[in-house]
FIFIKOL-936133 format. One record per residue: residue in one letter; y, z, x of N, C-alpha, C in turn. Coordinates in steps of 0.1 Angstrom, whole numbers, padded with zeros to 4 digits, always signed. Each point is the difference from the previous one (the first is absolute). Layout:
BEGIN
aYZXYZXYZX...
//
This chain:
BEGIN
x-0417+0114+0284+0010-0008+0007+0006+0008+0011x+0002-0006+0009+0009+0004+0011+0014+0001-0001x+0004+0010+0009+0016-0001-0004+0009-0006+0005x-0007-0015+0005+0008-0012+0008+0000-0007-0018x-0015-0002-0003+0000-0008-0014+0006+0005-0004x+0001+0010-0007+0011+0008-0010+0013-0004+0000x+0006+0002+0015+0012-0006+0000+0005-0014+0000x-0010-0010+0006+0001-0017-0005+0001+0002-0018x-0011+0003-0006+0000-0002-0013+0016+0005-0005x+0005+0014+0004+0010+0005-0003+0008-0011+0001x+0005-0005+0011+0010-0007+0006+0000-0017-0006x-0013-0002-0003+0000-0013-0009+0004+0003-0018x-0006+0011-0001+0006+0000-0017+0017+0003+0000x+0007+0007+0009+0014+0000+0003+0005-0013+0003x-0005-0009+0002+0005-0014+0003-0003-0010-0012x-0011+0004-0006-0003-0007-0013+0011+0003-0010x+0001+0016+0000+0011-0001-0012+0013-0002+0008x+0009+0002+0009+0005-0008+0003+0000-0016+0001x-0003-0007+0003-0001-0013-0008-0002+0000-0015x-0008+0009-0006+0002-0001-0015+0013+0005-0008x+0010+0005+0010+0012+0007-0003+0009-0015+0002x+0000-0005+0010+0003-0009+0003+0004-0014-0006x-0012-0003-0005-0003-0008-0009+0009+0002-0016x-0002+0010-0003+0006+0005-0016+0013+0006+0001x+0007-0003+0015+0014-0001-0005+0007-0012+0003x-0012-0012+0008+0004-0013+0002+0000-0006-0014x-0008+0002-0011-0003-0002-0014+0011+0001-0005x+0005+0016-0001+0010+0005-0006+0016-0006+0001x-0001-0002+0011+0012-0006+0004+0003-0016-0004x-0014-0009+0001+0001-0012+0000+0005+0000-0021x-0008+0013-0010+0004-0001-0013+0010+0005+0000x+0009+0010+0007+0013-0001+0002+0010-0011-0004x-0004-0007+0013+0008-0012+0002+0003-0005-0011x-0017-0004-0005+0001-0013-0016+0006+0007-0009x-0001+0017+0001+0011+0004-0015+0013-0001+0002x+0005+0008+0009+0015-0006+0008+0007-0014-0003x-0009-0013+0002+0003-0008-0001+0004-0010-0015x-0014+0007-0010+0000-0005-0013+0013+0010-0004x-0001+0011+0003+0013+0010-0009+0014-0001+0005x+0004-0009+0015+0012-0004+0004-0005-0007+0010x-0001-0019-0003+0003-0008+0010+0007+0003+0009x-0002+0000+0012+0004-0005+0010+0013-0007+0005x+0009-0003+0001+0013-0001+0000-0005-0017+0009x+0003-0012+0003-0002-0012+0007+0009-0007+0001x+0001-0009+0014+0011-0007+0005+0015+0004-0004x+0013-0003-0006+0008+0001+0004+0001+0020-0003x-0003-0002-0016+0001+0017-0008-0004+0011+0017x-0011-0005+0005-0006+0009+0012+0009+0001+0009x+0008-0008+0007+0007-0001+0009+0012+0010-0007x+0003-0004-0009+0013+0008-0008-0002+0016+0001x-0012+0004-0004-0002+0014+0000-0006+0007+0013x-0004-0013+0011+0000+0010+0010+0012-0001+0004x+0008-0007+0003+0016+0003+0006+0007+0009-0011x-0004+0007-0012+0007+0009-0010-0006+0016+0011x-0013-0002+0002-0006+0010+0006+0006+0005+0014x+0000-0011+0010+0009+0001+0008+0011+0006+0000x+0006-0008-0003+0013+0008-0004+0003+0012-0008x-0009+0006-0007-0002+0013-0003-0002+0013+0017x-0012-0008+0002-0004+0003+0014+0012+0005+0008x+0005-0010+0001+0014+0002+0008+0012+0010-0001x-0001-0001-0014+0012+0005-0009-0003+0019+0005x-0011+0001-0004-0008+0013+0000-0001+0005+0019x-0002-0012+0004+0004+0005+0016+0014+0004+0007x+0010-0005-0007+0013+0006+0001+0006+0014-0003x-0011+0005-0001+0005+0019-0004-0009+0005+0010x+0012+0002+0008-0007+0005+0012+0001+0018-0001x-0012+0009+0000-0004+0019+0003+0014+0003+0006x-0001+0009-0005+0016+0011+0002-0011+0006+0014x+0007+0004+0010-0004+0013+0013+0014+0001-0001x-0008+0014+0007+0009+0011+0006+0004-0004+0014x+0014+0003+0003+0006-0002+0010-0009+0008+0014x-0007+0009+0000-0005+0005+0011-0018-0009+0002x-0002-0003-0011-0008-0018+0002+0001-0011+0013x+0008-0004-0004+0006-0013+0001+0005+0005+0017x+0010+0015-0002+0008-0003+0015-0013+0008+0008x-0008+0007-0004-0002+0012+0009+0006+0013-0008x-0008+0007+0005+0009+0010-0007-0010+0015+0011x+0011+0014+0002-0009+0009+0004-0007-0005+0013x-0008+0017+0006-0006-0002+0016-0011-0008-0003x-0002-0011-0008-0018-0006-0001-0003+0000+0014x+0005-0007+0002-0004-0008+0016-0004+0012+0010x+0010+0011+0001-0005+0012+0011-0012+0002-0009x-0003+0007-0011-0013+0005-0003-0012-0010+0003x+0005-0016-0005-0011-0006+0002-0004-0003+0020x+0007+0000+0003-0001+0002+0018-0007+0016+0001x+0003+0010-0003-0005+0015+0000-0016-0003-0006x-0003-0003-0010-0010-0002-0009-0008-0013+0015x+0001-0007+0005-0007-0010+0007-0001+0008+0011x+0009+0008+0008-0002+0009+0015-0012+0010-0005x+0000+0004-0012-0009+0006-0001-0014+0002-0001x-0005-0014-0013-0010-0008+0003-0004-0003+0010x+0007-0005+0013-0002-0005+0013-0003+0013+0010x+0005+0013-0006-0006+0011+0008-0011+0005-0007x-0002-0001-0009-0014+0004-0007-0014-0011+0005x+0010-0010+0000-0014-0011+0004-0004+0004+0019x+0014+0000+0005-0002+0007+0018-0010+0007+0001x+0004+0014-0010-0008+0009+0000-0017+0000-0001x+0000-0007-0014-0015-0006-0004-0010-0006+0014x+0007-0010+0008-0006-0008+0009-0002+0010+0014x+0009+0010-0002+0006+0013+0011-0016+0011-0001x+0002+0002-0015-0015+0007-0001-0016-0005-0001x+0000-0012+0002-0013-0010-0001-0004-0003+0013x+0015-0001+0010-0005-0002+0014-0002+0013+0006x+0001+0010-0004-0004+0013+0010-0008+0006-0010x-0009-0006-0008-0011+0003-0005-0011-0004+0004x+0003-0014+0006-0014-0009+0008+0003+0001+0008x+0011+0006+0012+0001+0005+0010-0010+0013+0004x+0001+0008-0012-0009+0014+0002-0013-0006+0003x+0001-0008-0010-0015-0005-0006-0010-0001+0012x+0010-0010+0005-0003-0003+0016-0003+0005+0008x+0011+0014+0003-0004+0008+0008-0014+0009-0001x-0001+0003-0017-0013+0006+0000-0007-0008+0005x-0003-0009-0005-0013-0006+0005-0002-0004+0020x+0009-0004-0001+0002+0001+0021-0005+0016+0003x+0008+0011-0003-0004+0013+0002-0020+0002+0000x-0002-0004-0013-0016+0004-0002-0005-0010+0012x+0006-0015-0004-0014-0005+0010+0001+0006+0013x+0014+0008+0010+0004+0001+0017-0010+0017-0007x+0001+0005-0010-0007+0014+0000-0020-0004+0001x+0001-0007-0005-0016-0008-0002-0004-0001+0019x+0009-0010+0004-0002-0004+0017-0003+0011+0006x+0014+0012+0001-0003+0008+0006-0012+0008-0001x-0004+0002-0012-0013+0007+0001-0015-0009+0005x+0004-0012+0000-0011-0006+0004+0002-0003+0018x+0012+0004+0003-0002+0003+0014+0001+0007+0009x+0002+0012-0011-0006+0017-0001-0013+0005+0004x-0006-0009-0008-0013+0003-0002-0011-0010+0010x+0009-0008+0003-0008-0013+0018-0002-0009-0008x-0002-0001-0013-0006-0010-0006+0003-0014+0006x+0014-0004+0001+0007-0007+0007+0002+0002+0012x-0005-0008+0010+0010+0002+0013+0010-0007+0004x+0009+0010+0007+0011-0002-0001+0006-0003+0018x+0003-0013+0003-0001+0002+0015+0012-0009+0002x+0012+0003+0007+0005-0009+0009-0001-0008+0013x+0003-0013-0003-0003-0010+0007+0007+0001+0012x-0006-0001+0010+0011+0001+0012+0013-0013+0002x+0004+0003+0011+0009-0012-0003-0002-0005+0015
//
């Protein structure tokens, strides 16, 4: 077998048992439900309404305790702000830099290769290979 087959085959049995995973917790869940339900009905019309608004209101109750912070939280507190401006000028010169060293890299780059090809010419019009003649005017 090839190692394209290999990998279809691979890739189809990882999808089989996913789906076979799939399946047996869709199972699982649906026997869930029917035990849940034989071992504690379901709550219906008004009883339902009564205990979601008990829930709610729990909800709520529990949303009124509001986290203790610290006063340097809430107002500010300390140089954050200079460090975080110091910390960003510096990033911003590191990144200068980066773009500083990339462009006088392919700058060189450049020049090498302009250098060889004018060192190439000159030998070829060194040597007559080329002639080399201005045009009058």
């Amino acid at each position: 077998l090839s190692r394209l087959d290999r990998e279809q085959q691979e890739e189809q049995s990882r999808q089989a048992e996913r789906l076979q995973r799939k399946a047996e917790r869709k199972r699982y869940m649906q026997h869930k439900r029917v035990v849940e339900e034989e071992l504690v009905p379901k709550a219906t019309g008004r009883e339902a309404l009564i205990e979601k608004k008990k829930a709610a209101r729990a909800m709520k109750a529990a949303g009124d305790i509001s986290p203790e912070y610290k006063e340097s939280d809430i107002m500010g507190g300390g140089d954050d702000f200079r460090s975080h401006m110091k910390r960003a000028q510096e990033r911003k010169q590191r990144y200068q830099r980066k773009k500083e060293d990339e462009k006088s890299f392919k700058v060189a780059e450049y020049r090498a290769k302009e250098d060889e090809k004018m060192r190439v010419f000159r030998e070829m019009v060194a040597s007559g290979a080329v002639p080399l003649k201005i045009q009058p005017r």
